[in-house]
Biopython code that builds the backbone (N, CA, C, O; Angstrom):
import numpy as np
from Bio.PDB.StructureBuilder import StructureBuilder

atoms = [
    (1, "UNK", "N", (-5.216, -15.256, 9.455)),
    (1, "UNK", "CA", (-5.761, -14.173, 8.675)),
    (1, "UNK", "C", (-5.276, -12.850, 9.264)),
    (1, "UNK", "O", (-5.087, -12.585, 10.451)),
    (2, "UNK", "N", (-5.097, -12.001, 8.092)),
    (2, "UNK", "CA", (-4.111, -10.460, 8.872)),
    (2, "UNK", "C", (-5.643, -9.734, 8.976)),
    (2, "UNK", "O", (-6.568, -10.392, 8.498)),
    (3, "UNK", "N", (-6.049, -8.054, 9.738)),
    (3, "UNK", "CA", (-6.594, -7.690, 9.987)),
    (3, "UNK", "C", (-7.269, -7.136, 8.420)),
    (3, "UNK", "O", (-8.446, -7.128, 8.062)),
    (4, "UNK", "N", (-5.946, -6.667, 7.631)),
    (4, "UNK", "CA", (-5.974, -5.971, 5.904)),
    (4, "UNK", "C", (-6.759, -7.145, 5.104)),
    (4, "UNK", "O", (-7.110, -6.763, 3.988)),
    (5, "UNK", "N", (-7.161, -8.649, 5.446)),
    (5, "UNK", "CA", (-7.718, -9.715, 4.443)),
    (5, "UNK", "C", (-9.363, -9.095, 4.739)),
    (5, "UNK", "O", (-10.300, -9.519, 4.063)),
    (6, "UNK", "N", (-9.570, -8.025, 5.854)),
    (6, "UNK", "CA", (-11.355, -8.055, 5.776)),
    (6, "UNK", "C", (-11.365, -6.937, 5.576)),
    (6, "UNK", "O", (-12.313, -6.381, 6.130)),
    (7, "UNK", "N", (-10.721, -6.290, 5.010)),
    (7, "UNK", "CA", (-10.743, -5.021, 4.374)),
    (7, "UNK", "C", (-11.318, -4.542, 2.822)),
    (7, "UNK", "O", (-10.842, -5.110, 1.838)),
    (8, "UNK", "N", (-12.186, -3.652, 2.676)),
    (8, "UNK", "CA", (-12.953, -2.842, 3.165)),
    (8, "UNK", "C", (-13.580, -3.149, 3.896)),
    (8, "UNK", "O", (-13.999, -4.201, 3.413)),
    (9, "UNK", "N", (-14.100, -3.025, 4.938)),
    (9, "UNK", "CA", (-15.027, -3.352, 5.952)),
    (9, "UNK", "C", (-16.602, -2.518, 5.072)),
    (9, "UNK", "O", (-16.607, -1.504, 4.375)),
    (10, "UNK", "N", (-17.635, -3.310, 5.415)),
    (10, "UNK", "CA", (-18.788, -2.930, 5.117)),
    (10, "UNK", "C", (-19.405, -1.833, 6.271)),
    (10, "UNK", "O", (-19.441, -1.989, 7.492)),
    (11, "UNK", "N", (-19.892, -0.636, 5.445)),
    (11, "UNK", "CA", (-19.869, 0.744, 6.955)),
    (11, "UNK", "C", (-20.402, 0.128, 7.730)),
    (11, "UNK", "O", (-19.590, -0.004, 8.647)),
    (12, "UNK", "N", (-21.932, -0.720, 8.151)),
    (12, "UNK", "CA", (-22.515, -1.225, 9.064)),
    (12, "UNK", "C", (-21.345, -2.046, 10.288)),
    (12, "UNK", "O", (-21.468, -2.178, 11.506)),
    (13, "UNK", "N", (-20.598, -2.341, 9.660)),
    (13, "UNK", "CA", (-19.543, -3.817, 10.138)),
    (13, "UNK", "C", (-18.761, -2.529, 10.955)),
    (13, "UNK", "O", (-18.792, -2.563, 12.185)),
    (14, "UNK", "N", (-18.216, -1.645, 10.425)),
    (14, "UNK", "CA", (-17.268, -0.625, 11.193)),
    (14, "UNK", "C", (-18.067, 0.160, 12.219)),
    (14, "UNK", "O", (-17.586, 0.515, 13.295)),
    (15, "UNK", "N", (-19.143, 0.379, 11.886)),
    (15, "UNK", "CA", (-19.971, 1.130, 13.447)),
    (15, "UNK", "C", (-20.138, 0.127, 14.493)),
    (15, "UNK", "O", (-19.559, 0.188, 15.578)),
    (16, "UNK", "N", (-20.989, -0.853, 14.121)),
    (16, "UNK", "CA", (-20.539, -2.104, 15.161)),
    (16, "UNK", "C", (-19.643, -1.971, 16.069)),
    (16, "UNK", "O", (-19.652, -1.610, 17.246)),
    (17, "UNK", "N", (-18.628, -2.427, 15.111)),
    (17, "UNK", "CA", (-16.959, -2.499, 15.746)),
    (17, "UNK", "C", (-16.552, -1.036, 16.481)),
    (17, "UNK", "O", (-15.896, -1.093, 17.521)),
    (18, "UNK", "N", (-16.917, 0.183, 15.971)),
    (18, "UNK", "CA", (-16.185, 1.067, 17.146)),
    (18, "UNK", "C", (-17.367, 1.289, 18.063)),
    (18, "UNK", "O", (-17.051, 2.213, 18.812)),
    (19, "UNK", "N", (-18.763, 0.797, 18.384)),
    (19, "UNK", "CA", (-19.390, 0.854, 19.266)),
    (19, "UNK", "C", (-19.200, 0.074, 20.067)),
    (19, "UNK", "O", (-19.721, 0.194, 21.176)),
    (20, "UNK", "N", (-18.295, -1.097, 19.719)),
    (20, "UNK", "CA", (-18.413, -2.348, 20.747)),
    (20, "UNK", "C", (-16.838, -1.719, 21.193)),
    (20, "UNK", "O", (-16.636, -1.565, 22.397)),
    (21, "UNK", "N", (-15.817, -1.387, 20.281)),
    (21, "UNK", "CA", (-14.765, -0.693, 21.409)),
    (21, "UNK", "C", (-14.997, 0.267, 22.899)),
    (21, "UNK", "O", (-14.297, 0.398, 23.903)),
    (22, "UNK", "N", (-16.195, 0.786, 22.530)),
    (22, "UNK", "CA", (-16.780, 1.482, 24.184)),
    (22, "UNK", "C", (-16.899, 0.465, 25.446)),
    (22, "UNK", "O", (-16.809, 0.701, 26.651)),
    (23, "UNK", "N", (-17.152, -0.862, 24.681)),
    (23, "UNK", "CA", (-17.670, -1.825, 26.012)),
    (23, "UNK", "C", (-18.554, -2.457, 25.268)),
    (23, "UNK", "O", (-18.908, -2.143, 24.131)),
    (24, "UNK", "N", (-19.122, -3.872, 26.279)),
    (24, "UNK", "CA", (-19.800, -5.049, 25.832)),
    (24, "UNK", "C", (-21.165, -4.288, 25.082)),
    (24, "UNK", "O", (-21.161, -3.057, 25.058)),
    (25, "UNK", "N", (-22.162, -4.926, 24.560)),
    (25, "UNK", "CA", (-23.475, -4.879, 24.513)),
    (25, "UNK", "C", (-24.171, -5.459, 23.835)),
    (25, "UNK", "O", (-23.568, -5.911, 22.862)),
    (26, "UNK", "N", (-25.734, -5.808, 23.871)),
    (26, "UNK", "CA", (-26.662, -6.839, 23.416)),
    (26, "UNK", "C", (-26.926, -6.408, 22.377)),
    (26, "UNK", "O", (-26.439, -5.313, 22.092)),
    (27, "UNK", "N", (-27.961, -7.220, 21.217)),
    (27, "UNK", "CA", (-28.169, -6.575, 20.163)),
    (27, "UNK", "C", (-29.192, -5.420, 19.950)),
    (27, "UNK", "O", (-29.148, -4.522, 19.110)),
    (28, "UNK", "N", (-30.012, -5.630, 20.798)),
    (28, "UNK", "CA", (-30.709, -4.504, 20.686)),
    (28, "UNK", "C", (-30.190, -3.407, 20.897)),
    (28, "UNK", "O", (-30.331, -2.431, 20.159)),
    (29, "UNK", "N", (-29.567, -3.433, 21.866)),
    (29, "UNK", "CA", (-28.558, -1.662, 22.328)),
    (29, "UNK", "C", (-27.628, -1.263, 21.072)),
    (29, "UNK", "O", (-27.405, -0.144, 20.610)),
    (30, "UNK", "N", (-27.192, -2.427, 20.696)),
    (30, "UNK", "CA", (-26.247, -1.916, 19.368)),
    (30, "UNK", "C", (-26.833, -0.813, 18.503)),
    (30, "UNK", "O", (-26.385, 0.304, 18.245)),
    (31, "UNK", "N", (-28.378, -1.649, 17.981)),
    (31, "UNK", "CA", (-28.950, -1.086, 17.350)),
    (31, "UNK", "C", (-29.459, 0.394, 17.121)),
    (31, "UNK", "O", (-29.667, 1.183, 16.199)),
    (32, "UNK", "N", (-29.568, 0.273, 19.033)),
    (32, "UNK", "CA", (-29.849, 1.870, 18.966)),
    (32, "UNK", "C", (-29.000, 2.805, 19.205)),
    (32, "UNK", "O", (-29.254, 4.009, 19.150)),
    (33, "UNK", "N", (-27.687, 2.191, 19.552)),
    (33, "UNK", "CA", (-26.577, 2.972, 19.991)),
    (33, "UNK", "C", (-26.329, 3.727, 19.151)),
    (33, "UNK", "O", (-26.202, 4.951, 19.126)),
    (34, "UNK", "N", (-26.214, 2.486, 17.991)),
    (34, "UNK", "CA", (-25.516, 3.347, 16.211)),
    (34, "UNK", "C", (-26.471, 4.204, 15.640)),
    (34, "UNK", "O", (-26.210, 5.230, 15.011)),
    (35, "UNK", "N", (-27.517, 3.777, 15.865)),
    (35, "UNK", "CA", (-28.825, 5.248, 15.448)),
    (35, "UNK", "C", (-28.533, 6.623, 16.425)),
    (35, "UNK", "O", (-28.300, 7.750, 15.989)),
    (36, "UNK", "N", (-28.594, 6.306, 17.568)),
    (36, "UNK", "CA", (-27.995, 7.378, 17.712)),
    (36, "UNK", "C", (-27.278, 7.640, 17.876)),
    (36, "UNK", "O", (-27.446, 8.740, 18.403)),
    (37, "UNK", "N", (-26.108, 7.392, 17.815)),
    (37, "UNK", "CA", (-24.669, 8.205, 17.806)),
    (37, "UNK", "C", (-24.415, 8.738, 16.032)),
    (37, "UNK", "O", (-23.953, 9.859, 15.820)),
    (38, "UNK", "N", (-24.788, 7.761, 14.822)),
    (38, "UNK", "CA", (-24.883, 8.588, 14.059)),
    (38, "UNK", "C", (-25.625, 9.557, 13.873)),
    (38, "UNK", "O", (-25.817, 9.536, 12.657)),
    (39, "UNK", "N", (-26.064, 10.236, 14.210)),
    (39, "UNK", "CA", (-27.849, 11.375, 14.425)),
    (39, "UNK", "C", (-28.603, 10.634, 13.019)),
    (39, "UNK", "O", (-28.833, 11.192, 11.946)),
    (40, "UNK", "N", (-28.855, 9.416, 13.343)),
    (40, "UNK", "CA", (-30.041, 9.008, 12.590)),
    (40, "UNK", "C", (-29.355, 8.615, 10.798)),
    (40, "UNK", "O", (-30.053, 8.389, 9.809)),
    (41, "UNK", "N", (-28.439, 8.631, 10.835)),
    (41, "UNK", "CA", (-27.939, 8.412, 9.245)),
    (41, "UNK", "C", (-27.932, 6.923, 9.289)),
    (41, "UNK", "O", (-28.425, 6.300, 8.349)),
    (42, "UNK", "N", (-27.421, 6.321, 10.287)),
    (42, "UNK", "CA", (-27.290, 4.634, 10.274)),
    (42, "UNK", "C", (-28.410, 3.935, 11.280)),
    (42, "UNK", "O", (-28.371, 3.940, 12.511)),
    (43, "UNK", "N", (-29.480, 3.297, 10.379)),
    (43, "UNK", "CA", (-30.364, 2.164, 11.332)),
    (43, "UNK", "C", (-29.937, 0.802, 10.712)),
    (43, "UNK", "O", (-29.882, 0.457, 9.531)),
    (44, "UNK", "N", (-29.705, 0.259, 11.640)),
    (44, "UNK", "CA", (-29.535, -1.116, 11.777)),
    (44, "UNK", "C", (-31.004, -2.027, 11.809)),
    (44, "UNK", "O", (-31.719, -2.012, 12.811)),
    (45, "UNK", "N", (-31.268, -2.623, 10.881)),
    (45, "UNK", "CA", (-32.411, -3.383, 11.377)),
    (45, "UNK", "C", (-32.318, -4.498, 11.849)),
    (45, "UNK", "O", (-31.115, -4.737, 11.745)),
    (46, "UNK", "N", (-33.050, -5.826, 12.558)),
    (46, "UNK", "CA", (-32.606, -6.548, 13.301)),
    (46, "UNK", "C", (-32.133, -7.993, 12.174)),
    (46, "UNK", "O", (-31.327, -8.854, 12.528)),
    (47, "UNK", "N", (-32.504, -7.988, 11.454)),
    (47, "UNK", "CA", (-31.759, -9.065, 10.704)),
    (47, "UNK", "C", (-30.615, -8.316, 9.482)),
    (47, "UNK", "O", (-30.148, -9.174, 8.732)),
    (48, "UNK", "N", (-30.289, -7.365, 9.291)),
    (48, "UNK", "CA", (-29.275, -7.229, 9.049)),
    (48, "UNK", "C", (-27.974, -7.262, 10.223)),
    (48, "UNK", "O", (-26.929, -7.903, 10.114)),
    (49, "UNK", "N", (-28.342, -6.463, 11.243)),
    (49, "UNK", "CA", (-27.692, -6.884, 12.737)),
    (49, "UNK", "C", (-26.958, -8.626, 12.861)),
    (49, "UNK", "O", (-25.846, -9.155, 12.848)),
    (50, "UNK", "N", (-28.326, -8.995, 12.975)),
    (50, "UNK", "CA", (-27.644, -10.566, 13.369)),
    (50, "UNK", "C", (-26.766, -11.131, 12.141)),
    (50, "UNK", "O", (-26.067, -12.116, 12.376)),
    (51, "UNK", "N", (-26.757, -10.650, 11.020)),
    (51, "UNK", "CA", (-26.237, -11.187, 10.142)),
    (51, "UNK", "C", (-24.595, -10.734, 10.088)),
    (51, "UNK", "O", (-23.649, -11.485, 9.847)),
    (52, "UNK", "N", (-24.545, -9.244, 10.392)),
    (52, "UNK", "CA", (-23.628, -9.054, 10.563)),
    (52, "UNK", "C", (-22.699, -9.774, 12.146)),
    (52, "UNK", "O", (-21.673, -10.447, 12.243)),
    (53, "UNK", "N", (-23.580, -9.271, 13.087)),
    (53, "UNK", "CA", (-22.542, -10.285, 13.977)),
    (53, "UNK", "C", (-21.999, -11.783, 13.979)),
    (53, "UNK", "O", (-21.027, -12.261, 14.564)),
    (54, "UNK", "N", (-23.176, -12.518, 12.924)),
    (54, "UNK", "CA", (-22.945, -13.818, 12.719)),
    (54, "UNK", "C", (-21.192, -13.852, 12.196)),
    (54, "UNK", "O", (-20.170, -14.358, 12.661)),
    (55, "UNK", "N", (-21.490, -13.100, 11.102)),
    (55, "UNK", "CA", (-20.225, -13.152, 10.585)),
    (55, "UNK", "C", (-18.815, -12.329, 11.146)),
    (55, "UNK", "O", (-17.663, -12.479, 10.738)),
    (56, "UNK", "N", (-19.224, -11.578, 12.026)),
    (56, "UNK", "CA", (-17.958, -10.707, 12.685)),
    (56, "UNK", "C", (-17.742, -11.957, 13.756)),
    (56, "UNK", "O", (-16.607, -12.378, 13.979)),
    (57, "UNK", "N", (-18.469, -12.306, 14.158)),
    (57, "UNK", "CA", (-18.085, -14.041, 15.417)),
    (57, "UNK", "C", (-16.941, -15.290, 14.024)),
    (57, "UNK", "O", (-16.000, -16.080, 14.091)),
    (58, "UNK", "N", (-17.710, -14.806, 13.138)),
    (58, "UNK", "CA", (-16.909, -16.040, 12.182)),
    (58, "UNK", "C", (-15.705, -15.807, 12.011)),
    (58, "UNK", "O", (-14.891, -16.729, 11.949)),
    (59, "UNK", "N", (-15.339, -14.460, 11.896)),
    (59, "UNK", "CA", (-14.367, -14.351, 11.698)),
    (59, "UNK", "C", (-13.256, -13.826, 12.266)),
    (59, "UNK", "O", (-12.109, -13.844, 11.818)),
    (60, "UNK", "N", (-13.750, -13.247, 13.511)),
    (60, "UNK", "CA", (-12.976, -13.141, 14.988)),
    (60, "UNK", "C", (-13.101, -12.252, 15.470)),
    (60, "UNK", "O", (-12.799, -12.194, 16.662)),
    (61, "UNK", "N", (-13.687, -10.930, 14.692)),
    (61, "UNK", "CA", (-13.969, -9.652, 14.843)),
    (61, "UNK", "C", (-14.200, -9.474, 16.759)),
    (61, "UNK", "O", (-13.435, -8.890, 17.526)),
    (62, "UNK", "N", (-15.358, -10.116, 17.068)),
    (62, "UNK", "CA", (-16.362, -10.303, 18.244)),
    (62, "UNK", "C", (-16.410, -11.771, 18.958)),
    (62, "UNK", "O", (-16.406, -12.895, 18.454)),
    (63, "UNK", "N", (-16.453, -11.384, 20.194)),
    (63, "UNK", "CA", (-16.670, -12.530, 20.828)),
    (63, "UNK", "C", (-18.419, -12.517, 21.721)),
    (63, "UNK", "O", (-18.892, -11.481, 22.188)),
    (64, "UNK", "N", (-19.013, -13.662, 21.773)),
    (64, "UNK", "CA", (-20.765, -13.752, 22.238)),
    (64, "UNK", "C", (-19.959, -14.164, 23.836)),
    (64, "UNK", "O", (-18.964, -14.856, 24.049)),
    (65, "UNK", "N", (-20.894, -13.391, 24.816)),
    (65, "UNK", "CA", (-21.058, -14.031, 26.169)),
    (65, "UNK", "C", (-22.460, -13.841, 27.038)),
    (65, "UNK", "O", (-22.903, -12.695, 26.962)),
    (66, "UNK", "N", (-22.986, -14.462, 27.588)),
    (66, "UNK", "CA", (-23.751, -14.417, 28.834)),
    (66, "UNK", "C", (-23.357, -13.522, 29.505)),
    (66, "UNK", "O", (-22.208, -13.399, 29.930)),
    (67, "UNK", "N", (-24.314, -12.755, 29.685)),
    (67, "UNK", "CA", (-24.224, -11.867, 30.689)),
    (67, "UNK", "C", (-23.876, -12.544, 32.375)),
    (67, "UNK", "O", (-23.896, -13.736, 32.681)),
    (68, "UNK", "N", (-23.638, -11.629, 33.079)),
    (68, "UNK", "CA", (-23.037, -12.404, 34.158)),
    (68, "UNK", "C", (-24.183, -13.153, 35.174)),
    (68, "UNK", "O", (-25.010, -12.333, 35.573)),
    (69, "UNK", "N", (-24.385, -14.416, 35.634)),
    (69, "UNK", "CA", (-25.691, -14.935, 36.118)),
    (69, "UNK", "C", (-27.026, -15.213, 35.267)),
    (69, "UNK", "O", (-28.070, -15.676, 35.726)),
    (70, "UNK", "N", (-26.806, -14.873, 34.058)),
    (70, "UNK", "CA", (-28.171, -15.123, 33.418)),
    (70, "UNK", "C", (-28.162, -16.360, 32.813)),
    (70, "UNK", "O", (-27.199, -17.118, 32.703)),
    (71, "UNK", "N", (-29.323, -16.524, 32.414)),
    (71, "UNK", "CA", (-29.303, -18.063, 31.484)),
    (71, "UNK", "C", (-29.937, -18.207, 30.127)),
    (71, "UNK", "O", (-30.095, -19.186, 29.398)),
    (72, "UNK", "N", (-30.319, -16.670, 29.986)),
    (72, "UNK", "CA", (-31.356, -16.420, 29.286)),
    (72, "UNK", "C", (-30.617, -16.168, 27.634)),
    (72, "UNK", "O", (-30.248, -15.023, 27.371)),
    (73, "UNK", "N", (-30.487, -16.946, 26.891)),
    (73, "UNK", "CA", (-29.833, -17.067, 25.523)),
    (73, "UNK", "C", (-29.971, -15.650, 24.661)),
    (73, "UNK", "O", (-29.118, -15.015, 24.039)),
    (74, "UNK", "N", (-31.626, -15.372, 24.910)),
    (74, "UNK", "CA", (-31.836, -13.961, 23.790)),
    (74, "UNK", "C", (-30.944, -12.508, 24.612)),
    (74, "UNK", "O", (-30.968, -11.400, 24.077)),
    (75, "UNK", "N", (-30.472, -12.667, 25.458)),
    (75, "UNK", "CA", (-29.834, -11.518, 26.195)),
    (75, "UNK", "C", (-27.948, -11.564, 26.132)),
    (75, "UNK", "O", (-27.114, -11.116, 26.918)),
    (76, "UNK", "N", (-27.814, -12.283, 24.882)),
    (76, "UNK", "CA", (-26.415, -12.777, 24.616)),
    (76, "UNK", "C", (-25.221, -11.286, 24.352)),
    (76, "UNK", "O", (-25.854, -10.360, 23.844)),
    (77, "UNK", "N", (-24.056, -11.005, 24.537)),
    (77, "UNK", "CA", (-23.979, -9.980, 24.966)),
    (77, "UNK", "C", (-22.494, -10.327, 23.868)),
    (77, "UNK", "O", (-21.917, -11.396, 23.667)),
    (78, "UNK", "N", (-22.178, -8.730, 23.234)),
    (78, "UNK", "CA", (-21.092, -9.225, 22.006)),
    (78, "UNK", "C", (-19.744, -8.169, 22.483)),
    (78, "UNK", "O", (-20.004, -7.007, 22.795)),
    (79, "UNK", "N", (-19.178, -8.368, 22.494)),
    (79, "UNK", "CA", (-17.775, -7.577, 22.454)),
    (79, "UNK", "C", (-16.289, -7.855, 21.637)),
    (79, "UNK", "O", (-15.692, -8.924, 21.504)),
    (80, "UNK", "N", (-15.960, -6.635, 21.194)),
    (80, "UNK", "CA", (-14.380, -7.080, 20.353)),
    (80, "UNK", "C", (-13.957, -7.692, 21.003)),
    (80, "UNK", "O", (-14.427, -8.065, 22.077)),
    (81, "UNK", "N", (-12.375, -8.120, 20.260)),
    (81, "UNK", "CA", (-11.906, -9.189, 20.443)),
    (81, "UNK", "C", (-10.295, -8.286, 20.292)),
    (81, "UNK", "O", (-10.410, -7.071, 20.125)),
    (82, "UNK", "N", (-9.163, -8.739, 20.336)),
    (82, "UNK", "CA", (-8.176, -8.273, 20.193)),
    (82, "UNK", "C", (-7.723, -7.884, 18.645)),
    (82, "UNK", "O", (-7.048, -6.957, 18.198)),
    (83, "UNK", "N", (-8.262, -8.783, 18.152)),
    (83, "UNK", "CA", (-8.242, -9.183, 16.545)),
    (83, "UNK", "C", (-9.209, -8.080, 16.271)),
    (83, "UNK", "O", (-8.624, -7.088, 15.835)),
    (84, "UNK", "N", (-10.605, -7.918, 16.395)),
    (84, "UNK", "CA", (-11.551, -7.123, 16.019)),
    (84, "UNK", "C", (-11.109, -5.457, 16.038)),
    (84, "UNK", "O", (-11.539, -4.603, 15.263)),
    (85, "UNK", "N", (-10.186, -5.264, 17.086)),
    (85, "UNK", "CA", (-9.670, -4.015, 17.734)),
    (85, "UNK", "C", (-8.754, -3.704, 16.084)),
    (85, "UNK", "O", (-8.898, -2.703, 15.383)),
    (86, "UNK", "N", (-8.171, -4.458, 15.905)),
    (86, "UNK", "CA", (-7.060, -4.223, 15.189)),
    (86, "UNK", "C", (-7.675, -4.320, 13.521)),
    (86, "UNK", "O", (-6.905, -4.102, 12.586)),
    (87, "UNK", "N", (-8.719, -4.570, 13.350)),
    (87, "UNK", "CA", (-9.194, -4.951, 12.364)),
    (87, "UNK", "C", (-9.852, -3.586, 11.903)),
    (87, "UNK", "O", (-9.959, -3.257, 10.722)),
    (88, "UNK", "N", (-10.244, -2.898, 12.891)),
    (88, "UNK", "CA", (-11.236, -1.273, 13.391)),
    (88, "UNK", "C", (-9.997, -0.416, 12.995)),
    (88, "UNK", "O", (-10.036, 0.448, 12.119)),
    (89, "UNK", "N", (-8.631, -0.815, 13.897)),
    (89, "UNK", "CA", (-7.786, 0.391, 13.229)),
    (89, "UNK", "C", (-7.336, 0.498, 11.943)),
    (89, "UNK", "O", (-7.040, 1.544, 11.366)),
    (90, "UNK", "N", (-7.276, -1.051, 11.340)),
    (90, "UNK", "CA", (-6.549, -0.733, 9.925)),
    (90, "UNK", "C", (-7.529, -0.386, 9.155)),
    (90, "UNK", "O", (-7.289, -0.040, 7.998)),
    (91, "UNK", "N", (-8.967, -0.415, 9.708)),
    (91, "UNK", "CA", (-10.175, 0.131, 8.462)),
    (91, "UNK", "C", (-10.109, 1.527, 8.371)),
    (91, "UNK", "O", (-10.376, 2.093, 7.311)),
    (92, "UNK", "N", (-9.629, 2.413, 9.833)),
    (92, "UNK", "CA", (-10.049, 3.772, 10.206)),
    (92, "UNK", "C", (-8.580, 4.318, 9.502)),
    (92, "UNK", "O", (-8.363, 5.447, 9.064)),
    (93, "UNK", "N", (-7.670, 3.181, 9.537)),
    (93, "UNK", "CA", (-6.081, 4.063, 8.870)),
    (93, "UNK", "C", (-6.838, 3.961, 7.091)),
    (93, "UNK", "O", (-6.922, 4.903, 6.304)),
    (94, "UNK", "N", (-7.129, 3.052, 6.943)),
    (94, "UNK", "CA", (-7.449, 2.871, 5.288)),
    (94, "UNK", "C", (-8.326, 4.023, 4.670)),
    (94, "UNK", "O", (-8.121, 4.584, 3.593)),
    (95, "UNK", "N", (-9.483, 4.299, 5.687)),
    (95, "UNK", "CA", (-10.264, 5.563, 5.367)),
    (95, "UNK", "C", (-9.986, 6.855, 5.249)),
    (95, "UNK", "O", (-10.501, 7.707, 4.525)),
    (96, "UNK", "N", (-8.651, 6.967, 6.452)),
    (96, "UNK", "CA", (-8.052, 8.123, 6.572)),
    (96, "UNK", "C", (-6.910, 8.141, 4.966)),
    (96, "UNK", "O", (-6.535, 9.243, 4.566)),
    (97, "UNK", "N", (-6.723, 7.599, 4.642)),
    (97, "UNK", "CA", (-5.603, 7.813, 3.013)),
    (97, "UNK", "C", (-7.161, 8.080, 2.392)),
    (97, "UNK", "O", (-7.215, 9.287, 2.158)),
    (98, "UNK", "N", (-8.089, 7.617, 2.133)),
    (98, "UNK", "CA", (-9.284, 7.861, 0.913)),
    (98, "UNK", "C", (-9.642, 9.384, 1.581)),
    (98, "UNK", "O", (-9.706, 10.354, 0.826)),
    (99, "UNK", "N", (-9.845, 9.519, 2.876)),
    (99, "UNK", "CA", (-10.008, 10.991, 3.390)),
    (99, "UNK", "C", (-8.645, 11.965, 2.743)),
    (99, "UNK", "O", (-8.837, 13.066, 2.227)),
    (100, "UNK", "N", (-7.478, 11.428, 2.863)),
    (100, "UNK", "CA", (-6.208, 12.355, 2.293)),
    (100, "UNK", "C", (-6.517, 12.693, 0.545)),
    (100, "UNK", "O", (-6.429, 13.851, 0.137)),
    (101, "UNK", "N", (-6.857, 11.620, -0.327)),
    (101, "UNK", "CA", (-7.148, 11.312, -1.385)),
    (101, "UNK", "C", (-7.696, 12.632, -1.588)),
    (101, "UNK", "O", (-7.163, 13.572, -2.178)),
    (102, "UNK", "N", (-8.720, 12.594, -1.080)),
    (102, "UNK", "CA", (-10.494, 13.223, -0.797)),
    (102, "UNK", "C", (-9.593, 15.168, -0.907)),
    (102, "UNK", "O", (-9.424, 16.032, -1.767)),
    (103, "UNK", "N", (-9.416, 15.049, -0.085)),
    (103, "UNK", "CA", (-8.473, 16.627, 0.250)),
    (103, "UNK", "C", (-7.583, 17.360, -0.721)),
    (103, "UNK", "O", (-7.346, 18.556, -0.892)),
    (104, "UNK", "N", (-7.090, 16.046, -1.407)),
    (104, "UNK", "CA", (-5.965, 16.565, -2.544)),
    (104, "UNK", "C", (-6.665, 16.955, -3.779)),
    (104, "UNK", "O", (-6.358, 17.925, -4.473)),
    (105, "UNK", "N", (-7.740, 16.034, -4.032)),
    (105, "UNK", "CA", (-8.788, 16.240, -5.122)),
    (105, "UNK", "C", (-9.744, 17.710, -4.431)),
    (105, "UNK", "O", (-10.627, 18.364, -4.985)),
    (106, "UNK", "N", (-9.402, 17.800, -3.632)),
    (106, "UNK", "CA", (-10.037, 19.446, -2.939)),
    (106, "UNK", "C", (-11.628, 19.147, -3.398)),
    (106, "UNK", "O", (-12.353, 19.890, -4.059)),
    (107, "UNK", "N", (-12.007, 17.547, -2.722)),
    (107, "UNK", "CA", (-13.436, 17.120, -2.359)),
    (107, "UNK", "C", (-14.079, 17.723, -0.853)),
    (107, "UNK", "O", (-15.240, 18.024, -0.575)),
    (108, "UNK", "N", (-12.958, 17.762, -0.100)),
    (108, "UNK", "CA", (-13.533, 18.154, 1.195)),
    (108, "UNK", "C", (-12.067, 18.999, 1.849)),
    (108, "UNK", "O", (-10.940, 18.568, 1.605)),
    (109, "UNK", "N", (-12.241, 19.899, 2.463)),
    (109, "UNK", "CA", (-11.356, 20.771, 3.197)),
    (109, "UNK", "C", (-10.240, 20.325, 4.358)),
    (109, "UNK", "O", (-10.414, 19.112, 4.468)),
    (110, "UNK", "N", (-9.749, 20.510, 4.783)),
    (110, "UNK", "CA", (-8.741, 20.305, 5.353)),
    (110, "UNK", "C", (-9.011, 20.890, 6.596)),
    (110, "UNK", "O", (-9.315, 22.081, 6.667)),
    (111, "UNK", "N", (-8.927, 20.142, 7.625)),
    (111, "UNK", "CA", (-9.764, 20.814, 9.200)),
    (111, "UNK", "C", (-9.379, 22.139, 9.511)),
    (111, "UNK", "O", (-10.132, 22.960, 10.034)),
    (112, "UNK", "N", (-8.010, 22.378, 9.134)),
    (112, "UNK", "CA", (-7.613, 23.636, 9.654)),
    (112, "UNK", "C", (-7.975, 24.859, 9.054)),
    (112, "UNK", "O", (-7.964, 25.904, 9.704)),
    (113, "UNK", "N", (-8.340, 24.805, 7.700)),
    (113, "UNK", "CA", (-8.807, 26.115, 6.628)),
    (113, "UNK", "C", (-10.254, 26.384, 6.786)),
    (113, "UNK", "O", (-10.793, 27.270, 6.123)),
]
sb = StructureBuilder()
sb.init_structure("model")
sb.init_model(0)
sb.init_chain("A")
sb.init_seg("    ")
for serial, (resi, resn, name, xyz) in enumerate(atoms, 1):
    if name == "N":
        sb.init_residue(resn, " ", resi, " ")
    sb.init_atom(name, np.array(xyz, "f"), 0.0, 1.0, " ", f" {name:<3s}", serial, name[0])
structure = sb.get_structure()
């Protein structure tokens, strides 16, 4: 499968993915990471969460690990994958042409004006 077959990415699926490019983390931290780093525009609730990672694991996006020494299953810890990385850039190149789109239709400004 090429990175362009999971394209559009669903927005929830793309915050994920460039939060987990920072480094590993559990689901709960996800949750609040993306709340706040968007200032509150994106909450994740916990079964939309798992649903989405279910399926970013299915399809290669993310990989699940144990934290280091633990045994404890609910503390399961998710991070991209090489595939997932590449899957993040062709969503952020795809957005950036609908952002160019966006500019020409003089929907939104052009950073420099």
């Amino acid at each position: 499968m090429a990175a362009e077959d999971l394209l559009p990415l669903k927005p929830d699926v793309f915050h994920i993915l460039m939060l987990l490019l920072d480094g590993p983390r559990h689901g709960y931290v996800i949750m609040q990471d993306i709340e706040e780093s968007s200032g509150g525009e994106v909450r994740l609730l916990p079964g939309a969460l798992y649903r989405h990672l279910e399926r970013m694991l299915d399809d290669g996006m993310i990989e699940e690990r144990m934290p280091d020494g633990s045994s404890d299953t609910r503390r399961r810890v998710y991070r991209v994958t090489p595939f997932g990385r590449e899957v993040a850039r062709a969503e952020a190149l795809r957005l950036e042409r609908v952002l160019e789109r966006a500019r020409q239709r003089q929907l939104v400004r052009d950073p420099g004006t």
